[in-house]
DRENVEXLO-181837 format. One record per atom (N, C-alpha, C): y, x, z; residue in three letters. Coordinates in steps of 0.001 Angstrom, whole numbers, padded with zeros to 6 digits, always signed. Each point is the difference from the previous one (the first is absolute). Layout:
<gutis>
YXZala
...
</gutis>
This chain:
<gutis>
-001202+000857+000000unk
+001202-000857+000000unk
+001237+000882+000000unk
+000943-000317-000946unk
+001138+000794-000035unk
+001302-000898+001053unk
-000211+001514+000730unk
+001222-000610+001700unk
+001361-000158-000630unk
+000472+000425-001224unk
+001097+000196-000322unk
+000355-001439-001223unk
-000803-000742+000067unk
-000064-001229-000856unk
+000988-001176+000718unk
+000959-000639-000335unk
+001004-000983+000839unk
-000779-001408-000106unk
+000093-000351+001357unk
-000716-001050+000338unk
+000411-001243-000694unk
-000924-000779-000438unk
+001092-001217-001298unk
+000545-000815+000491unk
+000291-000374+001302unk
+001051-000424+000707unk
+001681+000613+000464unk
-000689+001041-000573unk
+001263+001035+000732unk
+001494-000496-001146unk
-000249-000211-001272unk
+001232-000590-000249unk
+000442-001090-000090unk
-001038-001007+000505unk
+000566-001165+000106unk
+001135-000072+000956unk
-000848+000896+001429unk
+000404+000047+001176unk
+001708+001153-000365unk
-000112+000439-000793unk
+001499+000688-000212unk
+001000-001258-000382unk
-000316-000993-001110unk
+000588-000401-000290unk
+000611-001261+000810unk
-000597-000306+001111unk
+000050-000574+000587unk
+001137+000273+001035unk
-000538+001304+000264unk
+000982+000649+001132unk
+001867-000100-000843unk
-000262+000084-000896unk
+001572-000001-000711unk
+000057-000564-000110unk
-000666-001534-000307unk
+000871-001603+000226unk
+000675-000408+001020unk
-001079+000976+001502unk
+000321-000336+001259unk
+001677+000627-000056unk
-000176+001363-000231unk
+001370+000568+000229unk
+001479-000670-000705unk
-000667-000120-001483unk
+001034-000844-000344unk
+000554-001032+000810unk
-000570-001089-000015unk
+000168-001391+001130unk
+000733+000264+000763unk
-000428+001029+001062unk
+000709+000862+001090unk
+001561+000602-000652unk
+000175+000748-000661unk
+001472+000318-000464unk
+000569-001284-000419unk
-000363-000929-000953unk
+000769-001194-000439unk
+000233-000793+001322unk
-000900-000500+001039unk
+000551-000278+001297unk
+000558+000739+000570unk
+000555+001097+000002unk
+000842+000728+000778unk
+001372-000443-000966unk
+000161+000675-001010unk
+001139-000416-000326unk
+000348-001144-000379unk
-000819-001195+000142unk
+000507-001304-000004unk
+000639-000439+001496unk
-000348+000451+001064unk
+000499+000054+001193unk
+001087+000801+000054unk
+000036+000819-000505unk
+001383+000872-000046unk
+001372-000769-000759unk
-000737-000619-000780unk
+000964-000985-001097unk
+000790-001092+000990unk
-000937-001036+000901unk
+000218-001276+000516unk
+000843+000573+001238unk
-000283+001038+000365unk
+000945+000745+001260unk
+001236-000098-000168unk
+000438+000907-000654unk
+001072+000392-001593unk
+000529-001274+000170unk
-000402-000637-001030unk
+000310-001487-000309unk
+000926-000661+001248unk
-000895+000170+000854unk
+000398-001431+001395unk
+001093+000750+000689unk
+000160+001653-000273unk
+001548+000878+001010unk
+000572-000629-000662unk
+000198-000026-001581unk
+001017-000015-001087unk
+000465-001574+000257unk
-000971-000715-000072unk
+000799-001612+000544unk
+000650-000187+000790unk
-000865+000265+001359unk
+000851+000095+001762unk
+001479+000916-000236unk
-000104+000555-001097unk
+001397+001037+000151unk
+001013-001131-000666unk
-000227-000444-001233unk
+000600-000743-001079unk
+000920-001631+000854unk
-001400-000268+000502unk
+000015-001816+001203unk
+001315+000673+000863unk
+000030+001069+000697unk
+000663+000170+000632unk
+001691+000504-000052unk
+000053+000143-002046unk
+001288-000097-000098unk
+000825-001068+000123unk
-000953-000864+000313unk
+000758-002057-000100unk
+000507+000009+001367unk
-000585+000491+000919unk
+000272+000146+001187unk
-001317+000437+000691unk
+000364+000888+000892unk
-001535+000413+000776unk
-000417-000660+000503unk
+000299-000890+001255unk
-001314-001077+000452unk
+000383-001260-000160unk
+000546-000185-000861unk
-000431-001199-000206unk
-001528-000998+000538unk
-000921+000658+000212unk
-001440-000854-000075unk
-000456+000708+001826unk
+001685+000713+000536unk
-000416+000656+001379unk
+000167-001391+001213unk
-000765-000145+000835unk
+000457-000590+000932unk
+000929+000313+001040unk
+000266+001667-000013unk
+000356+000652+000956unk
+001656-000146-000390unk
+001280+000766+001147unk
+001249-000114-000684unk
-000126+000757-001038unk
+000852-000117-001088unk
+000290+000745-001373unk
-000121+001467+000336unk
+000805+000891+000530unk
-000111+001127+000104unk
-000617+000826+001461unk
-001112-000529+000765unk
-000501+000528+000474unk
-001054+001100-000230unk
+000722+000933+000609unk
-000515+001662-000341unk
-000408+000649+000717unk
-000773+001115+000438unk
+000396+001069+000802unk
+000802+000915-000191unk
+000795+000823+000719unk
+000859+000807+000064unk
-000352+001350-001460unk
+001187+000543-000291unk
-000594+001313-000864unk
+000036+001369+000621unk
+001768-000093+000078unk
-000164+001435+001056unk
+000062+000058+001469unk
+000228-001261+000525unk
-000154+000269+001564unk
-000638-000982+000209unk
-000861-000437+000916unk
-000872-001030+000549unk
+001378-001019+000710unk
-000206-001323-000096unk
+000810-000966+000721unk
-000369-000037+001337unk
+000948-000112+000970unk
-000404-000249+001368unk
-001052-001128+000273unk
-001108+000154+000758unk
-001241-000751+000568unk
+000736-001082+000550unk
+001042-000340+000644unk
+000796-000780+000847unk
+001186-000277-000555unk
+000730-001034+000147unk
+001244+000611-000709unk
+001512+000266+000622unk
+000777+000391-000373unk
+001121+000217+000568unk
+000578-000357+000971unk
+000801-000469+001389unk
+000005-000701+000866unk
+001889-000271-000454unk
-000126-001338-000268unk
+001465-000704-000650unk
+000047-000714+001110unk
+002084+000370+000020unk
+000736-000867+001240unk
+000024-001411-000976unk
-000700-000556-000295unk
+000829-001161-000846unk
-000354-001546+000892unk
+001598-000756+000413unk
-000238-000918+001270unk
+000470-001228-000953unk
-000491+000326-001394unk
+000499-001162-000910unk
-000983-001215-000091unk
+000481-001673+000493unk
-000885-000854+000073unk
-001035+000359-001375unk
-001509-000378-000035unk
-000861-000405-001170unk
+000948-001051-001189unk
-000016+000627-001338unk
+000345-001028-000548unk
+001441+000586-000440unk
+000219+000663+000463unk
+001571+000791-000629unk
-000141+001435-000006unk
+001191+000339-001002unk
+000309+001627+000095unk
+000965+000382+000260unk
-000095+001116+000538unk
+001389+000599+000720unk
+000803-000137-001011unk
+001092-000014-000089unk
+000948+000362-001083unk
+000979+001412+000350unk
+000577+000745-000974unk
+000411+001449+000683unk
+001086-000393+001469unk
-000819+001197+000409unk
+001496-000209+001360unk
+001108+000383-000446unk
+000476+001068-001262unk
+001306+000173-000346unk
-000306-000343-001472unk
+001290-000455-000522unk
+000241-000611-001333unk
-001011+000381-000886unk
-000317-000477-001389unk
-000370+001226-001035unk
+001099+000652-001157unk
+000223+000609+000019unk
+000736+000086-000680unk
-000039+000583-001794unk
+000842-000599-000812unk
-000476-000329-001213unk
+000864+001218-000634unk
+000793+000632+000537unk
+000925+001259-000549unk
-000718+000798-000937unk
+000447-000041-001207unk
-001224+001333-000746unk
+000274+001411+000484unk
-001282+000079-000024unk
-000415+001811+000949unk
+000309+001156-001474unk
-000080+000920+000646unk
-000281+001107-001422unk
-000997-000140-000389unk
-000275+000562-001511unk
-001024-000236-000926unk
-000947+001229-000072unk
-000644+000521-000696unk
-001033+000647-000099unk
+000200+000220-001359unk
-000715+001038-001147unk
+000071+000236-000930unk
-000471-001136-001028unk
-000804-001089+000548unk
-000562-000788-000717unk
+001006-001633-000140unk
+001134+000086+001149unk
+000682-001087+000505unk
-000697-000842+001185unk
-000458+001004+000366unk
-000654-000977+001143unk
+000982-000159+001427unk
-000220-000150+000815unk
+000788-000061+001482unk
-001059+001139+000400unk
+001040+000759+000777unk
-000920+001376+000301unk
-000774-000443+001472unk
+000067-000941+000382unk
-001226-000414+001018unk
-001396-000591-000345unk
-000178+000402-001487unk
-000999-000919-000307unk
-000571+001722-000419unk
-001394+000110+000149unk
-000452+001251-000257unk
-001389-000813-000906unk
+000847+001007-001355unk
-001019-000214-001358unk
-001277+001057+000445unk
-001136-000341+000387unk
-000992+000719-000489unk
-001050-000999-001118unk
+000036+000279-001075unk
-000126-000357-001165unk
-001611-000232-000192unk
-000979-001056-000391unk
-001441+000483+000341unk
-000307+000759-001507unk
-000677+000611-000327unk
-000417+000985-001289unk
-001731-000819-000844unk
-000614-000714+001208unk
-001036-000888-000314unk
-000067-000725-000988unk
-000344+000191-001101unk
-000104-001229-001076unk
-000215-000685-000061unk
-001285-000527+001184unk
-000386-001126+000083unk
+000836-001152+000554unk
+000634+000890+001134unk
+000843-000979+000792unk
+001340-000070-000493unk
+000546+000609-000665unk
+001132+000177-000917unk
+000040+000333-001486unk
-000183-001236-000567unk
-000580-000036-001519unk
+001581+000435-000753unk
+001127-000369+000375unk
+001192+000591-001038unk
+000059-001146-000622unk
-000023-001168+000276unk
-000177-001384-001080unk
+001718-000083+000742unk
+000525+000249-001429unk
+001909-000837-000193unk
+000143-001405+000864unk
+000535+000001+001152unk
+000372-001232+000666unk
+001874-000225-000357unk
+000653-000336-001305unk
+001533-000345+000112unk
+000463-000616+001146unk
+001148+000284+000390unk
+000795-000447+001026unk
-000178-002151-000106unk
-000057-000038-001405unk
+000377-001247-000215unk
-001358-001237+000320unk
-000736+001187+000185unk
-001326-000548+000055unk
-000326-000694+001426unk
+000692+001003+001034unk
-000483-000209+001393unk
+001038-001294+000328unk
-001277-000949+000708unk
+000232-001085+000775unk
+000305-000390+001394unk
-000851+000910+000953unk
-000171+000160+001106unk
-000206+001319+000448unk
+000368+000290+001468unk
-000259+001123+000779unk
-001034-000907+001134unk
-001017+000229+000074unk
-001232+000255+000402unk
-000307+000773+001696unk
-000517-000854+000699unk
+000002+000786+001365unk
-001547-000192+000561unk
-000219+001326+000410unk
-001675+000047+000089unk
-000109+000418+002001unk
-001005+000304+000179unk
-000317+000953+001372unk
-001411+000199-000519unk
-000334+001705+000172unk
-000557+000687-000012unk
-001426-000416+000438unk
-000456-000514+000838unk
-001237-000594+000938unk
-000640+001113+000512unk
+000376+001011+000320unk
-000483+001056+000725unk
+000698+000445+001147unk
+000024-000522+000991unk
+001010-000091+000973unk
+000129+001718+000785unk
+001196+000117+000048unk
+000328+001866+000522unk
+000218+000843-000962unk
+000041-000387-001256unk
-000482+000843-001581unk
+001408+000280-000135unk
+000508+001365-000512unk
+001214+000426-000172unk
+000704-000188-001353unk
+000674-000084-000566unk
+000684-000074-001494unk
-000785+001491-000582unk
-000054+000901+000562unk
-000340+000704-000986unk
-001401+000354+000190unk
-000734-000890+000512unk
-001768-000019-000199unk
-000182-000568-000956unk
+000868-001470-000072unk
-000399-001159-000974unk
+000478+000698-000919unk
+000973+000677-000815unk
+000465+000634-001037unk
-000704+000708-000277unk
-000652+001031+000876unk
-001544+001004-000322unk
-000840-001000-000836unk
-000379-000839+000594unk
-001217-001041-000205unk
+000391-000230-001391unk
+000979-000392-000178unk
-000165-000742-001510unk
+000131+001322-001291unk
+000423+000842+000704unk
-000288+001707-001207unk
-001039+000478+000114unk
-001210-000605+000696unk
-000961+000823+000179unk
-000953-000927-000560unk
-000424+000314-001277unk
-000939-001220-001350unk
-001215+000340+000870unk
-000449+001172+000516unk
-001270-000408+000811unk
-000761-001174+001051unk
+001218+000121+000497unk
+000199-001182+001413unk
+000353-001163-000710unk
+001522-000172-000565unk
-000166-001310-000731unk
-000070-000635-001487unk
-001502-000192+000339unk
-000819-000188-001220unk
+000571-001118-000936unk
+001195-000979+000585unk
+000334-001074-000671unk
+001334+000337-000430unk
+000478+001286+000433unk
+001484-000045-000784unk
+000948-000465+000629unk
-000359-000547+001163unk
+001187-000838+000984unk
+001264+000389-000140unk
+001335+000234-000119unk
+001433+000510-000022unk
+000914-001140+000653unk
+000990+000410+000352unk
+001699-000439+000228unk
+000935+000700-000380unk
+000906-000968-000014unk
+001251+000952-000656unk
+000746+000452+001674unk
-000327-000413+000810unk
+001084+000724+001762unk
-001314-000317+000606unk
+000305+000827+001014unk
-000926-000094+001239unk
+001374+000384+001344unk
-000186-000750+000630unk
+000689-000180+001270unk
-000675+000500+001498unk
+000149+001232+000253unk
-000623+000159+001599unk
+000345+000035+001151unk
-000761-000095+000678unk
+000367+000045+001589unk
+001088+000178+000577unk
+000470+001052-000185unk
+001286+000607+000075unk
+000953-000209-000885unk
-000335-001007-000579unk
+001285-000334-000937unk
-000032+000233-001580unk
-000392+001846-000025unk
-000092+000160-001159unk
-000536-000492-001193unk
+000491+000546-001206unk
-000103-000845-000996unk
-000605+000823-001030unk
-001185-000245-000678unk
-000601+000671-000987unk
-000251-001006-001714unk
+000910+000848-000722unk
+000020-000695-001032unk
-001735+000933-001197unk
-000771-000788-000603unk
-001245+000722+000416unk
-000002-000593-002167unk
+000898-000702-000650unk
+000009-000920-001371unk
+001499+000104-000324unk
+000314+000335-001403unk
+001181-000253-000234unk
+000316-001778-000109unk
+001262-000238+000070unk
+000073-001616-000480unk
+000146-000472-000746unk
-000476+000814-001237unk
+000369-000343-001288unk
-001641+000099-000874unk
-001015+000278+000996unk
-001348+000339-000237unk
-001001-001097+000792unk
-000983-000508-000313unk
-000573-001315+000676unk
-000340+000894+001136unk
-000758-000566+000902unk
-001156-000146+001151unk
-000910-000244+000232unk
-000928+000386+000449unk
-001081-001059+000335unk
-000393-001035+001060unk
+000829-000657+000206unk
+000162-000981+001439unk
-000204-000890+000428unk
+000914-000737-001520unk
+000270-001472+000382unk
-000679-000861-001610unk
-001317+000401+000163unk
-000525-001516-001363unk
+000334-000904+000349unk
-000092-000836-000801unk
+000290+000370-001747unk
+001435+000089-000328unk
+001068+000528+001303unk
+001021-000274-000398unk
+000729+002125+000078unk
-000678+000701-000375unk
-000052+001413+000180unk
+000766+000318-000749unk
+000505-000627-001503unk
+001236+000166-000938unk
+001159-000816-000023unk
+000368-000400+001591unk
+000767-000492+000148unk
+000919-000092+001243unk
-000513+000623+001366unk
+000085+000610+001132unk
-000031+000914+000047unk
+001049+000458+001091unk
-000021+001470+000977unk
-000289-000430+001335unk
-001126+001291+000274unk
-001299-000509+001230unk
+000835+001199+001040unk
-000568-000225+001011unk
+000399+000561+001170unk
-000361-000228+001278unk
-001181+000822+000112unk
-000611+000400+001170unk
+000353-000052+001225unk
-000677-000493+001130unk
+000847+000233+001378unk
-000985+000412+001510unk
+000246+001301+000117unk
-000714+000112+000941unk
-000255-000804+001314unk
-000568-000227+000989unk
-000219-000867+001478unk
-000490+000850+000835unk
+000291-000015+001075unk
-000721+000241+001031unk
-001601-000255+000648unk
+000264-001275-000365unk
-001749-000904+000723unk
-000270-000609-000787unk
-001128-000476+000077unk
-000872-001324-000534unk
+000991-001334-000563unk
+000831+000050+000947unk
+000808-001111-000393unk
+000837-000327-001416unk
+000414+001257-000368unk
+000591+000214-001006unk
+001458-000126-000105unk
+000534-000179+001574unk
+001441-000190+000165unk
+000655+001605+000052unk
+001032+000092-001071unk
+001026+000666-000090unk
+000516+000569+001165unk
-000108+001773+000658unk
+001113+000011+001324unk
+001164+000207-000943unk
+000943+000095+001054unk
+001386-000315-000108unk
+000465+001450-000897unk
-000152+001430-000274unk
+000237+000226-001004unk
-000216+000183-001177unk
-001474-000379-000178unk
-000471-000296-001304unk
+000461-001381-001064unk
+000719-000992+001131unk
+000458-001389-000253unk
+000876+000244-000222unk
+001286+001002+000352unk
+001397+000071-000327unk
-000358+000517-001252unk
-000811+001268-000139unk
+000283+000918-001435unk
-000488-000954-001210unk
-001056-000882+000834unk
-000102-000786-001320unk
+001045-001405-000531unk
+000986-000188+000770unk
+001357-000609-000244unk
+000672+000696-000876unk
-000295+001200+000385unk
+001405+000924-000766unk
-001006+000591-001314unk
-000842-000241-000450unk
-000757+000154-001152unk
+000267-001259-000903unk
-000639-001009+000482unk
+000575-001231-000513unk
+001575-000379-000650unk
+000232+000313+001002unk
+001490-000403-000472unk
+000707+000826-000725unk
-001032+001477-000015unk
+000646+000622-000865unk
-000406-000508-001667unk
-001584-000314-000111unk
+000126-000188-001212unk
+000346-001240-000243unk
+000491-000710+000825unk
+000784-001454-000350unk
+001144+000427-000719unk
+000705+000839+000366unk
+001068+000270-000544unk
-000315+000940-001538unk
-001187+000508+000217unk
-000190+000727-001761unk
-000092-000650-000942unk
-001146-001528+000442unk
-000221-000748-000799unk
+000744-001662-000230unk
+001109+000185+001151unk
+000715-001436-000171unk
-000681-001182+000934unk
-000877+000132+000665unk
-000836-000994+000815unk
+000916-000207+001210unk
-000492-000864+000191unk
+000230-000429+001444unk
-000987-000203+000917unk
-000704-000690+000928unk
-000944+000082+001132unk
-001132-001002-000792unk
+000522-000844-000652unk
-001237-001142-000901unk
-000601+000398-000585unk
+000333+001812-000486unk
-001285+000930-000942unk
-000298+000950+000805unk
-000272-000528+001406unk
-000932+001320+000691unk
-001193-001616+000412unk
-000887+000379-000560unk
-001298-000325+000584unk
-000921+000807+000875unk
-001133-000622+000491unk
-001286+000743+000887unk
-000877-000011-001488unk
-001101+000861+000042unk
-001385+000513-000823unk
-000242-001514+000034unk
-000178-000409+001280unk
-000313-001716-000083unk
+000429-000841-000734unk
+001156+000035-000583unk
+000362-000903-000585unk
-000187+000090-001638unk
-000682+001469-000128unk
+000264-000129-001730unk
-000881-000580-000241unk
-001389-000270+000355unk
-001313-000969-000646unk
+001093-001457-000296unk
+000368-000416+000657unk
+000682-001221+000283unk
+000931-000267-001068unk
+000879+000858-000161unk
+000767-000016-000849unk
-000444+000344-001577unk
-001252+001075-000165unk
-000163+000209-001026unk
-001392-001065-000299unk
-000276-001047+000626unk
-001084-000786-000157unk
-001676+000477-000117unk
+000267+001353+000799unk
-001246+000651-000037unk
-000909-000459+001190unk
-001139-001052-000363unk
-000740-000395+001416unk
-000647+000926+000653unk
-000536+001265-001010unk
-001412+000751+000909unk
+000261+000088+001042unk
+001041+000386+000609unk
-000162+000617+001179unk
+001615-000194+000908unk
+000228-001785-000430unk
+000805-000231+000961unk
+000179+000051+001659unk
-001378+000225+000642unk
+000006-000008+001223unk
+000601+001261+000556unk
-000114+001360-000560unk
+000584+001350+000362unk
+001302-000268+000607unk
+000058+000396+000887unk
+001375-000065+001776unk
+000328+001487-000386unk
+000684+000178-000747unk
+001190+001558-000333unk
+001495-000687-000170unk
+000974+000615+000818unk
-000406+000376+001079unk
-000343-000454+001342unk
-001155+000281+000876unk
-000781-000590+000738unk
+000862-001146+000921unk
+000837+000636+001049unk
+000714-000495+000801unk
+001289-000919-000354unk
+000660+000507-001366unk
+001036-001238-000115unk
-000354-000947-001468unk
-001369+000227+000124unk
-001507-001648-000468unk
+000033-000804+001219unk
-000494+000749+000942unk
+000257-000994+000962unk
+000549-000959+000801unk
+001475+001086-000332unk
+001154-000008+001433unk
+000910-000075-001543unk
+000006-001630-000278unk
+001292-000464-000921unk
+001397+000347+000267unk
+000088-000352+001245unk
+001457+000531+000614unk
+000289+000812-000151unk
-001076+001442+000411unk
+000125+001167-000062unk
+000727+000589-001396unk
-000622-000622-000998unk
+000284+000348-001654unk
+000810-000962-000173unk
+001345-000523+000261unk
+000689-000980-000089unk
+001449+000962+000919unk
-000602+000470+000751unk
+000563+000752+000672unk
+000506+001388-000802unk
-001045+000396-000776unk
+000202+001581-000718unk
+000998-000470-001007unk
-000446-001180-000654unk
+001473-000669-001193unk
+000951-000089+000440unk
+000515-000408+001276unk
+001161-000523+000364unk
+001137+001068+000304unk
-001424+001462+000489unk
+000724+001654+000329unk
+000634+000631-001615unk
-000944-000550-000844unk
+000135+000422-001208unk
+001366-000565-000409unk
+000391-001146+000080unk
+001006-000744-000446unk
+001415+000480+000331unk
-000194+000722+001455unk
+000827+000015+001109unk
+000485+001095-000576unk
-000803+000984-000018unk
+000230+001277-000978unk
+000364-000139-001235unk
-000410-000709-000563unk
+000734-000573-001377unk
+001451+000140+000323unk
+000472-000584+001084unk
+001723-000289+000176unk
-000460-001575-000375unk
-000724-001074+000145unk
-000192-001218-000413unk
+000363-000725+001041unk
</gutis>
């Protein structure tokens, strides 16, 4: 018997083995495909607005560069439920110096570079309807975490943006030009300027200098764009207005959804500042 004779199974059994392998590579990269596929949607869904389909508040995050306090801040605020402080001294509407861009030099442009979250889509002056008022839903979160967050396409996978972010301390981070959309406010994103507002707690109530600076933001672009206090809305109100049902139940911003007065109250500061 010749030992060196191939057994007459032996190429069936080859050919076999390479159907197997094949199969095996075409399921691999068909899984590689549907992966692919489903980032590229979740990225796309989320230029309409990111959660839309979230139960949670709109922009609840974790922190980027510093962790938010476990607890939160301890606020003197002895203001009944149901209202907001209004400033203890005037606001005042005096134009400040400008910046190279014309801005008021209290507003600090850090610009996001993210494509996702800052697509460069032409928003004309003539276009915008409303100024737009959000809170953050991450209670302790600083203006310039949430501004991290939305430049960092890793973390946010939906593109989330604003054109201001308002913090704790007052400050003011302009993060969108206003002449460039957002990603904020569907379906009304080519037609609003959004603006972020940091909180302290759970509650989602404004302390007292994050509430003034955001008077003196407002009223500033009241005066860029000719408005008065009837074109500052809440996130809440654009489903409403733009007849979008999905996801009329969303409470942005949380506390003056609740506390009518409260947001009845921020118009009336707005007005006041107006000179109205």
């Amino acid at each position: 018997m010749n030992l060196y004779t191939k057994h007459p199974l032996s190429g069936r059994k080859k050919d076999q083995y390479a159907r197997w392998i094949l199969l095996a590579v075409v399921a691999l990269i068909a899984a590689i495909f549907i992966v692919f596929t489903a980032m590229m949607a979740r990225r796309l869904v989320g230029r309409h607005q990111a959660a839309a389909t979230d139960s949670t508040p709109q922009y609840t995050r974790p922190n980027v560069t510093t962790p938010a306090p476990t607890t939160p801040p301890p606020q003197t605020d002895t203001t009944p439920t149901g209202t907001t402080p209004a400033a203890t001294t005037p606001v005042t509407t005096t134009p400040a110096d400008t910046n190279e861009h014309g801005f008021p030099n209290w507003i600090d442009q850090l610009l996001l570079t993210n494509t996702d979250a800052r697509p460069g889509t032409p928003m004309p002056a003539m276009n915008v309807k409303y100024i737009v008022v959000h809170y953050t839903g991450n209670p302790g979160s600083k203006a310039i975490n949430n501004r991290n967050y939305f430049n960092n396409p890793a973390a946010n996978l939906y593109g989330s943006s604003s054109h201001f972010i308002v913090g704790l301390d007052g400050e003011i981070i302009q993060c969108i030009p206003t002449d460039e959309v957002a990603y904020a406010n569907y379906p009304m994103n080519d037609s609003t300027i959004s603006i972020e507002v940091c909180h302290p707690d759970a509650t989602g109530k404004y302390n007292e200098a994050t509430y003034r600076s955001l008077i003196r933001l407002i009223t500033w672009l009241c005066g860029e764009y000719h408005f008065d206090e009837t074109n500052v809305i809440r996130h809440y109100d654009v489903h409403r207005l733009s007849g979008y049902t999905h996801d009329q139940s969303k409470k942005c911003p949380l506390y003056y959804v609740e506390n009518e007065d409260a947001w009845q109250q921020l118009l009336s500061d707005v007005a006041t500042a107006l000179g109205k």
